[in-house]
N, C-alpha and C positions, 0 to 999 in steps of 0.2 A: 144739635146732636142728631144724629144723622141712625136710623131704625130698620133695619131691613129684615129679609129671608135669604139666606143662602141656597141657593140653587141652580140647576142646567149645564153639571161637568157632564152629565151624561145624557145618551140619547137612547128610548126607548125602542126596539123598531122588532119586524121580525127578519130581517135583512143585519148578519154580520160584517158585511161590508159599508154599510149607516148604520150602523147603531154598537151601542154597547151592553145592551142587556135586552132580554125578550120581554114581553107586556107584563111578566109577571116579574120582572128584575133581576132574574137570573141571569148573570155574566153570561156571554157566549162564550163557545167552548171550553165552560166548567162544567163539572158536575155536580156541584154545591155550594157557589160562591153569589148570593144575593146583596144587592145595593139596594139596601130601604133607605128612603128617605124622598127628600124635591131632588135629588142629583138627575132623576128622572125627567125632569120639567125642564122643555124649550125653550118656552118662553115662560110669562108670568100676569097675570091679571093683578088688578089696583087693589086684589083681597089677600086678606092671609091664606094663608092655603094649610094651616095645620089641617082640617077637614079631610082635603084631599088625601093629606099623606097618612092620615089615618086611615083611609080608607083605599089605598095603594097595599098597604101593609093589609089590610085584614083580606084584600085578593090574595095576596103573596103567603102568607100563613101557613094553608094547607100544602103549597109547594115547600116551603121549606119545614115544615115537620115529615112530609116525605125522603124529599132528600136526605133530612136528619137519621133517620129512619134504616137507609138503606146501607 
């Protein structure tokens, strides 16, 4: 049985012509549409990466309780 992480539909970048969301995961050209999770990730190390995306998400937080906000 076969155990994995799904991730890397999506590309970080600050470039909307490579990427699909900015460092903090906010879609390009939205004003409030955030993609938390690994959809962020490239590539993938031989680790779990729950870590990571915990801490992807607590960057992103204060951007989407702003946007929430407005």
């Amino acid at each position: 049985m076969f155990a994995g992480h799904a991730h890397g539909m999506l590309r970080m970048g600050d470039d909307p012509a490579t990427s699909v969301t900015d460092p903090y995961g906010l879609v390009h050209g939205t004003p409030d549409v955030f993609a938390a999770g690994a959809g962020g990730f490239v590539t993938s190390a031989g680790r779990n990466p729950a870590l990571t995306i915990v801490a992807l998400a607590l960057r992103a937080a204060p951007r989407i309780a702003d946007a929430a906000a407005a």
